[in-house]
N, C-alpha and C positions, 0 to 999 in steps of 0.2 A: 688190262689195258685194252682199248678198244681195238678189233681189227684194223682200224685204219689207220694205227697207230705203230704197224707192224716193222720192222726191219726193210731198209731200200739200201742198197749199193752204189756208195759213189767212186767214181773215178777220179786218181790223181793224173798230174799234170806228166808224171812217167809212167801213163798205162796200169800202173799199180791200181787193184782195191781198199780201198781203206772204209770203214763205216764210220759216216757224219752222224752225232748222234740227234741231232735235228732232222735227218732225213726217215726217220720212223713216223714221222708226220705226215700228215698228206701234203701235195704238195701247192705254195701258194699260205700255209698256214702262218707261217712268220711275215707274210705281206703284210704292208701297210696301207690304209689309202691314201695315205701322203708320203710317198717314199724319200723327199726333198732331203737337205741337209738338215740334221737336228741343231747344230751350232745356230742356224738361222733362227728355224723356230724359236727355241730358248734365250736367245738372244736379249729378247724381250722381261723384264723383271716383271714378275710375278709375284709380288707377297699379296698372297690371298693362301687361307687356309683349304686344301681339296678336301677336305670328310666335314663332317658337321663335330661339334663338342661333345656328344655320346659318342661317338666312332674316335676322336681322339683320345678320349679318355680311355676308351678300352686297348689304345695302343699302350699306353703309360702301364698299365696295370699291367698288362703281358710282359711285359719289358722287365717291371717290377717282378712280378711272379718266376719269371725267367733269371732273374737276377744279374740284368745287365748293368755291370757296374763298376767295371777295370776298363780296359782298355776298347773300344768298343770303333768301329767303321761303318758310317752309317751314308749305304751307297745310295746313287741316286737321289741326293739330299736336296736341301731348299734353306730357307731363311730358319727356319724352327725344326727341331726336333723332338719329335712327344716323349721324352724320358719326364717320369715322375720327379727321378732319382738322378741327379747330375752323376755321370761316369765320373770318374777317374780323369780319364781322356778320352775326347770325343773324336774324331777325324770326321771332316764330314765330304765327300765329293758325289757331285754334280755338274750341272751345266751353263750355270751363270754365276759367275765371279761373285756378283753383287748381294746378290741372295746370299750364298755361300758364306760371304763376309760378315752379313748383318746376322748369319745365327748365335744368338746369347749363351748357346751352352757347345760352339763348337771351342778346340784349343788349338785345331789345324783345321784346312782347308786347300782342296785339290781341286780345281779344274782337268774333268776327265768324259770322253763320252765313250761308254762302254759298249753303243752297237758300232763303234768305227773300230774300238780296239778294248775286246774285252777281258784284258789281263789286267786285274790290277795292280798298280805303282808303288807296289811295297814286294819288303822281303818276305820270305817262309816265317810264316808263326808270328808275324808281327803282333796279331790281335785275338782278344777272348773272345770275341764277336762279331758278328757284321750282320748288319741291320737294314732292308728293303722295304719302305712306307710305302702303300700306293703305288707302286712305281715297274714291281715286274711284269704287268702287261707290254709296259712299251718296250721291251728287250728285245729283239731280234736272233741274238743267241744267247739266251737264257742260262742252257745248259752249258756254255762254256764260262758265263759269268760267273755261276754257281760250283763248277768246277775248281774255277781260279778263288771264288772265296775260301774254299777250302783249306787251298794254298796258304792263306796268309794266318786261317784264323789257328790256334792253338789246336793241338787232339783235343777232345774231351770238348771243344768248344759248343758254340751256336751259331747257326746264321739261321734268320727268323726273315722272312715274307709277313709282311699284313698287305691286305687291299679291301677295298668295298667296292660299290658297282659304278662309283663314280671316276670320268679317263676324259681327256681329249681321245675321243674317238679315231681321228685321223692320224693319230700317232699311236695307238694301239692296236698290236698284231688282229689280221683278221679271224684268228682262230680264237684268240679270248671273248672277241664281241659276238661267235656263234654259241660260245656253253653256257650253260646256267651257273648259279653261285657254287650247288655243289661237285658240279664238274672243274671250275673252274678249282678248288681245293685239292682235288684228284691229280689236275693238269701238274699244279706246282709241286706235291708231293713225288709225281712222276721226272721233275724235272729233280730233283735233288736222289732219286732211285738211279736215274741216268747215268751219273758222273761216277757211281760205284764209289764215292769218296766220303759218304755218311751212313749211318745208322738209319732207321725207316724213319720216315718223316712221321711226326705229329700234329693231327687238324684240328682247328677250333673254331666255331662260330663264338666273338667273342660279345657280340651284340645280343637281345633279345629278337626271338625270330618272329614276333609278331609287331616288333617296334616300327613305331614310322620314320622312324629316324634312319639314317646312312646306315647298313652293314656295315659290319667289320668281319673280315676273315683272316686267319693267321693258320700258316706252316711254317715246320722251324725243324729242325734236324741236327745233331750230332756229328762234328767232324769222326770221323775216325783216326 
C-alpha cells in the first residue's frame, strides 16, 4: 500500500479514537468536484449505454465465468444490466426510479443512494452476489459499501467491481481521476482488503490491452 495511504486517527464525537477506514487515505481523496446532492444529478433519465459493446460484453462473460446466476444484487444499477445469463433473481438499486423500472432482466427494484447511506436495505445472507458496473468510482465510502455487501451477500459468495476509464468526472472521487488503470485495480482490491470481510481480491484486465476500444477492468472477492 502506498505510504500515503497509511493509517490517520479519527476522533469520535465522545473524545473517543476509533479508526475511519477511509482515513488511511490522504485527505480530500473521497472529494468530488461536484459535491451537490446526487438525487439532483440522477434525477435526470439516462438510458444511454457508459462502456462501448467490447467492454460490455466482457462484463457478461465475467459474470458468466463467475457464475452469477442465483440470486444476485446488482448496486448502483441503471436501465440494463450486462448478464449473458438471466439470474434467478435479479434486484437491481440505484438512483432513478425510471431507469431502474425499465431494466428487462431486473425482478425487483430499490431506490437507494449509497454515499447518503451506505448500508444496504436487505437482511444478512440475502444474496449469492452483488454486482458494481462502472459505478465504484463515484462512492464516497466505498469501504463501508463494500463492508455492508458482505453483509447480505452469502459466505462462499461474490461481490465483483468492473470499471473502465470512462465516469462523469464531477462526480467521481478526486482520487480515482489521479491513478492510472493499474492503480486504479490496486485501489479496489485494497478497498475489499479494508473491510477484513473477504478473501484477497482477484484482478483482471478483461479487454485487450492494446484494443481501441473502452477498457474493462474487474476485482471481485470472496465473502468470508
Amino acid at each position: 500500500m502506498p505510504a500515503a495511504w497509511q493509517r490517520q486517527t479519527a476522533v469520535m464525537a465522545d473524545g473517543q479514537h476509533r479508526l475511519d477506514p477511509h482515513d488511511r487515505f490522504p485527505k480530500g481523496f473521497f472529494d468530488r468536484i461536484d459535491p451537490g446532492d446526487d438525487a439532483t444529478f440522477y434525477s435526470f433519465e439516462r438510458f444511454v449505454t457508459h462502456i462501448d459493446d467490447g467492454a460490455i460484453v466482457a462484463v457478461g462473460e465475467l459474470y458468466r465465468t463467475l457464475g452469477l446466476r442465483r440470486q444476485v444484487l446488482d448496486i448502483m444499477s441503471s436501465w440494463i444490466s450486462h448478464f449473458l445469463d438471466q439470474p434467478e433473481e435479479l434486484v437491481v438499486l440505484g438512483m432513478n426510479e425510471r431507469e431502474l423500472r425499465a431494466n428487462p432482466m431486473a425482478t425487483a427494484s430499490v431506490v437507494h443512494d449509497l454515499n447518503l447511506d451506505p448500508r444496504l436495505p436487505f437482511p444478512d445472507d440475502r444474496f449469492d452476489a452483488v454486482t458494481c458496473c462502472v459505478s465504484i468510482d463515484y462512492l464516497t465510502r466505498p469501504i463501508d459499501v463494500l463492508a455492508d455487501a458482505a453483509r447480505v451477500v452469502r459466505p462462499g459468495g461474490l461481490v465483483v467491481c468492473t470499471f473502465s476509464n470512462r465516469c462523469f468526472p464531477t462526480k467521481a472521487i478526486r482520487g480515482w481521476l489521479s491513478l492510472t488503470e493499474p492503480m486504479r485495480r490496486d485501489l479496489v482490491a485494497t478497498y475489499f482488503s479494508v473491510t477484513e470481510a473477504y478473501e484477497p481480491a482477484e484482478q483482471r484486465r478483461c479487454t485487450p490491452p492494446d484494443s481501441r476500444r473502452d477498457p474493462l477492468d474487474a476485482v471481485w472477492a470472496t465473502v468470508r
